[in-house]
N, CA, C and O of each residue as an XYZ file, in Angstrom:
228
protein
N       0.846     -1.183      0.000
C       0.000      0.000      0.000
C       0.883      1.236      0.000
O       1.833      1.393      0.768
N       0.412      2.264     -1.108
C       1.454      3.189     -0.826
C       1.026      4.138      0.637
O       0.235      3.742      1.493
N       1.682      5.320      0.661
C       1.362      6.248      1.897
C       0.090      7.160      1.613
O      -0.124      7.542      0.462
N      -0.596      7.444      2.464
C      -1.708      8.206      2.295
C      -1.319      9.672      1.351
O      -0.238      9.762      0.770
N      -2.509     10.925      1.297
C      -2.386     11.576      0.386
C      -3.241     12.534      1.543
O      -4.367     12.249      1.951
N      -2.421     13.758      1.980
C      -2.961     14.784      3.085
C      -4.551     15.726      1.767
O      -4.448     16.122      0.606
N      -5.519     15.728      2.524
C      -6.406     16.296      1.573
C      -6.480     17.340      2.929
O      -5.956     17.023      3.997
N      -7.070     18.387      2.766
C      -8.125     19.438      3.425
C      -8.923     19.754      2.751
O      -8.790     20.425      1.728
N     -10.115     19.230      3.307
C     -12.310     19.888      2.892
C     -12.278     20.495      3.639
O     -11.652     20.383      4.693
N     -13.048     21.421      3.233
C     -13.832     22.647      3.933
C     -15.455     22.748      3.491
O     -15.974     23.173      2.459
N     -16.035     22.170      4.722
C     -18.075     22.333      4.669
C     -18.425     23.050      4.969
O     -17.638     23.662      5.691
N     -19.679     23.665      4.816
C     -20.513     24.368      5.631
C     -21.005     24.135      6.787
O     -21.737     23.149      6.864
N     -20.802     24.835      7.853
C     -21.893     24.231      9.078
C     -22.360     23.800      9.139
O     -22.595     23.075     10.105
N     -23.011     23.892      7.951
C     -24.657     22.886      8.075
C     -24.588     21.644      7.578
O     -25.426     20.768      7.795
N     -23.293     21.488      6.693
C     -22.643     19.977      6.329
C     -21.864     19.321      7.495
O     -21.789     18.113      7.719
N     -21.520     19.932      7.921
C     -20.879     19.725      9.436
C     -21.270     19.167     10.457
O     -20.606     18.501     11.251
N     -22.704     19.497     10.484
C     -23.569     18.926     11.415
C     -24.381     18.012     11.113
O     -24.748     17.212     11.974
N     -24.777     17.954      9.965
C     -25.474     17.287      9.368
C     -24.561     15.762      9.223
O     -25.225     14.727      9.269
N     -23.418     15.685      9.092
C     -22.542     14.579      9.234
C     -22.462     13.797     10.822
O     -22.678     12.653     11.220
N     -22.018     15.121     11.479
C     -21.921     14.788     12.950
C     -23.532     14.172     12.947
O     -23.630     13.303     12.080
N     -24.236     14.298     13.356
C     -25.631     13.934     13.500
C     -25.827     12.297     12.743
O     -26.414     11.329     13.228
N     -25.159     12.391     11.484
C     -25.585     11.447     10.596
C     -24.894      9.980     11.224
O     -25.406      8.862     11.283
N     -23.350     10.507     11.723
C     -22.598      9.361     12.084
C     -23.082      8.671     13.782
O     -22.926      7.624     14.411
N     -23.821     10.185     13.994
C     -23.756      9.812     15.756
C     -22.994     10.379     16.757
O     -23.034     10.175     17.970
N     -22.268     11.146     16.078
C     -20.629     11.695     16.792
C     -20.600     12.938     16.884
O     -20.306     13.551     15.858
N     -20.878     13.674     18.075
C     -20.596     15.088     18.251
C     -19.108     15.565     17.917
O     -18.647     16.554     17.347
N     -18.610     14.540     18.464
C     -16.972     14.614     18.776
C     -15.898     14.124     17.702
O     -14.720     13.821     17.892
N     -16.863     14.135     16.160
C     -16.077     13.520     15.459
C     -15.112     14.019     15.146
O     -15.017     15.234     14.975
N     -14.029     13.072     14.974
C     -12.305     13.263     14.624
C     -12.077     13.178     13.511
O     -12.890     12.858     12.643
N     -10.625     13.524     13.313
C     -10.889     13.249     12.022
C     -10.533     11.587     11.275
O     -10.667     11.260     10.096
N     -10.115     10.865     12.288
C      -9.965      9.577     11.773
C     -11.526      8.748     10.736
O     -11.712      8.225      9.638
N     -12.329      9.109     12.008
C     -13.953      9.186     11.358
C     -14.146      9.708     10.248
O     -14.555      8.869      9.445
N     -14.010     11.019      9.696
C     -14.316     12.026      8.932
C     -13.604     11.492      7.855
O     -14.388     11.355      6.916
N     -11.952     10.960      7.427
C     -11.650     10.738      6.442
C     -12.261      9.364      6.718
O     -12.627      9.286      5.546
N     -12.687      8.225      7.235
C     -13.015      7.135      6.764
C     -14.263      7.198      5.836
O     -14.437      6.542      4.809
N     -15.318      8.356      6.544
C     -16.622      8.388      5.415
C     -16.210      9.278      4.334
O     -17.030      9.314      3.416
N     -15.279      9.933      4.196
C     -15.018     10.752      2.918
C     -14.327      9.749      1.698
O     -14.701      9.716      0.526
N     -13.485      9.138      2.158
C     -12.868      8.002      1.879
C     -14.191      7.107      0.937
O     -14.385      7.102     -0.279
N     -14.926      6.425      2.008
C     -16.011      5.384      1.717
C     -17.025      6.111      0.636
O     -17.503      5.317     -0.175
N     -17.360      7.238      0.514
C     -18.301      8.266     -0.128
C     -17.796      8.391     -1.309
O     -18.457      8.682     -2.306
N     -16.135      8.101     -1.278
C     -15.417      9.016     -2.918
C     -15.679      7.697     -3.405
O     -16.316      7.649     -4.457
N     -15.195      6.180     -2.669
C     -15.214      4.924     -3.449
C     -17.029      4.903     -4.096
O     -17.340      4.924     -5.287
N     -17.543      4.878     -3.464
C     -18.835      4.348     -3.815
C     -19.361      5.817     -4.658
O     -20.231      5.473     -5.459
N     -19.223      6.656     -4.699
C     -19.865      7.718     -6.500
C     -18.956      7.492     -7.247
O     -19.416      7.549     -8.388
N     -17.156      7.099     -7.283
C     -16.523      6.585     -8.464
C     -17.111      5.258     -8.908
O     -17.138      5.026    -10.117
N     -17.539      4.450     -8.135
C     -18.374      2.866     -8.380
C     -19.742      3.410     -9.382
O     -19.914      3.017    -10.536
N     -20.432      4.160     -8.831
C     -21.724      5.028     -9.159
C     -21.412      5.353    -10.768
O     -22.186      5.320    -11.725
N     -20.074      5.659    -10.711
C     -19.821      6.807    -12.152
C     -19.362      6.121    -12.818
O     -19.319      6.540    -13.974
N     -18.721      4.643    -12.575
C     -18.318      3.668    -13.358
C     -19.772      2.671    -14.233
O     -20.076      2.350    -15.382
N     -20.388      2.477    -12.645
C     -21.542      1.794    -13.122
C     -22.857      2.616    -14.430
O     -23.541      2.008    -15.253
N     -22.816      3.889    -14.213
C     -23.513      4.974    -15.093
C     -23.043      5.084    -16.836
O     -23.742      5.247    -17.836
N     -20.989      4.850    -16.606
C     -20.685      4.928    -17.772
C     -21.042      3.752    -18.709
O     -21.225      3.952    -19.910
N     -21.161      2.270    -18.040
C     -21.314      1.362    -18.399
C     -22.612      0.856    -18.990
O     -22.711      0.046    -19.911
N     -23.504      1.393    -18.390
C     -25.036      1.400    -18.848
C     -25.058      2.344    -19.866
O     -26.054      2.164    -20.566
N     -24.344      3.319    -20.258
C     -24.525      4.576    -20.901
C     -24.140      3.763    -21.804
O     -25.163      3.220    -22.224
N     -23.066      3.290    -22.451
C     -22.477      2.310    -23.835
C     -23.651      1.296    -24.351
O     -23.555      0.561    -25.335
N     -24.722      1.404    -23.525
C     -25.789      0.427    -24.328
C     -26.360      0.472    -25.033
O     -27.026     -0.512    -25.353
């Protein structure tokens, strides 16, 4: 596996909370935060793979 890749997002408050709320976690860290950003980018590149593939039909 190579070494990770430092990102910084920046949300709105209201994405902010709306996450915190979503996960359960007032106190979320950021270990949390990149695991669902992480899990979110895999699954709409899956999304955008699966879209291109139906699109060739």
């Amino acid at each position: 596996m190579t070494a990770a890749v430092r990102w910084t997002v920046h949300v709105s408050p209201d994405t902010n909370l709306a996450l915190r709320d979503f996960l359960n976690t007032p106190n979320l860290d950021t270990e949390e935060a990149s695991k669902f950003i992480k899990e979110a980018v895999r699954w709409r590149m899956l999304d955008n793979d699966v879209q291109t593939i139906k699109d060739r039909k």
